[in-house]
N, C-alpha and C positions, 0 to 999 in steps of 0.2 A: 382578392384581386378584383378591382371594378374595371367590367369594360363592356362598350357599347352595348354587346348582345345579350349580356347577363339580366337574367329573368331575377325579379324581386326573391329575397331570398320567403319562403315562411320559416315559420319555427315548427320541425318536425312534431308531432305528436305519436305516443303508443296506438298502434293497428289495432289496441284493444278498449282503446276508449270510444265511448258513441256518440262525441262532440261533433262531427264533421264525418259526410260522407266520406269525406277521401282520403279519409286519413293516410290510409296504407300508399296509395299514390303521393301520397307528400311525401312520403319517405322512400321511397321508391324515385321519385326525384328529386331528394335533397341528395340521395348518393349518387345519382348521375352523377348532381351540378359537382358536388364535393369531387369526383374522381375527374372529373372534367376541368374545373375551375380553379379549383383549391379549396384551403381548410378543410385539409384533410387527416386523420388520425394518423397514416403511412408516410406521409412526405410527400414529396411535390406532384401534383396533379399535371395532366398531359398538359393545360394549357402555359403553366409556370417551365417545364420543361423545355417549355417550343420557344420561350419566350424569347433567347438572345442566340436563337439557330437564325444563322443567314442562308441563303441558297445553295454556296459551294459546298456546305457543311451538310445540309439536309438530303444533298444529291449524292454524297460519297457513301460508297460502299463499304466504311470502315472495318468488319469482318467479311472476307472471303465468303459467297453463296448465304448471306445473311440482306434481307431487303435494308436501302436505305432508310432514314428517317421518313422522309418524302413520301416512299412508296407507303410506311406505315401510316400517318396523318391520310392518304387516300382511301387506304385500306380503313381505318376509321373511319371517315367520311361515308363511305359508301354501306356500311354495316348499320351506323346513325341510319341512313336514309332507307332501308332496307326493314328497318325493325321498323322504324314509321309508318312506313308504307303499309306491313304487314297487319299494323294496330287500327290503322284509318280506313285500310280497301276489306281489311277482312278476307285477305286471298292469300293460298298458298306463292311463295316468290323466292329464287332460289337466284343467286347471282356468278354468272358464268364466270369464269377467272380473267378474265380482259375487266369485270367488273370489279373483284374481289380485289384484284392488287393491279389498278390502272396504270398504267408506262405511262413513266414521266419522259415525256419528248422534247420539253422545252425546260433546260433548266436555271433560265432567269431568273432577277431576284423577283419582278412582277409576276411570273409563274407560280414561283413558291406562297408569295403574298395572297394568290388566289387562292393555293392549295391552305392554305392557315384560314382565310375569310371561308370559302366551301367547309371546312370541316367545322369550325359555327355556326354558320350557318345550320348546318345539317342537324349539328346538336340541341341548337335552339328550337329547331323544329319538334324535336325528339323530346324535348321538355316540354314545351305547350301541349304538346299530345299526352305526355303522360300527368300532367297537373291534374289536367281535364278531365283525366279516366274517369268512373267513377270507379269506387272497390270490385263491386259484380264482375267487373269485366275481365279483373286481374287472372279471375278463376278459367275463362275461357282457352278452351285449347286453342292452339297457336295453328291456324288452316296447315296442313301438310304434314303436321310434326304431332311427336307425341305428347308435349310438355304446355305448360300453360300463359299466359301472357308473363304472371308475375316471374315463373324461373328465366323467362325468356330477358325481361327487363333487368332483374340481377345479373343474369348472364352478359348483358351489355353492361356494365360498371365494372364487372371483374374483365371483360375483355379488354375496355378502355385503361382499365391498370396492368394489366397485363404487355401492351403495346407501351406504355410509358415506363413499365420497367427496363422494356428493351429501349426504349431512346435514351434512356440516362446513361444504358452502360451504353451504347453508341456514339453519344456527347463523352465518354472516358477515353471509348478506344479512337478519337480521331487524335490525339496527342500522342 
């Protein structure tokens, strides 16, 4: 799926080859973009998911005490900008829960439009950052925590599918 904010794709290479510094960072964000974007090995990627969600849709609580679509794409959004931050400042950053799952107040379609543009946004960012890693840095522990950039950046690919499993069954249960 092409669209505006999509980064050139590369062609992954093995982490074991010593063609290119970055190898492991290319692949490391071919499964972002793939979990984000599409063409992916599991089916549809959060961005194909969001794809034909309108605003009433995205704002409904389709299961009882379960977040809406909305609230997850924020909750996305803000995790994207978080893990960035955490790769570029080099600082421990922990996001208080006003941050984690931001309240939707307005639930216009130009609302939702922003909340779809912000969480690209966010992503995009999140790519350019991890393009550019070089490998070394994958190794580095993650300021605060006990784990290292690389488990940290898998960790955001399985979280971004993890939230797009629950908006598919979410797009099921509003019928």
């Amino acid at each position: 799926m092409a669209t505006e904010y999509e980064m050139p794709r590369t062609k992954p290479t093995s982490p074991s080859s010593s063609t290119s510094a970055t190898n492991e960072s290319a692949l490391l964000a071919d499964q972002l973009r793939r979990a984000f974007e599409g063409d992916a090995w599991h089916g549809p990627a959060l961005l194909e998911l969001l794809a034909d969600i309108d605003a009433p849709t995205a704002a409904m609580h389709a299961i009882k005490d379960i977040h809406s679509i909305w609230e997850l794409v924020l909750h996305i959004a803000a995790w994207d900008d978080a893990v960035n931050r955490r790769i570029v400042l080099g600082k421990a950053l922990h996001l208080r829960d006003e941050e984690n799952f931001p309240p939707v107040k307005d639930k216009s379609s130009a609302e939702w439009k922003k909340a779809v543009d912000h969480v690209k946004k966010a992503h995009k960012q999140l790519l350019m950052t991890v393009e550019g890693l070089p490998d070394q840095r994958l190794t580095e522990q993650v300021p605060g925590k006990t784990y290292n950039i690389r488990f940290m950046l898998e960790g955001v690919a399985q979280h971004e599918l993890y939230h797009a499993g629950q908006i598919a069954i979410l797009k099921k249960a509003r019928t």
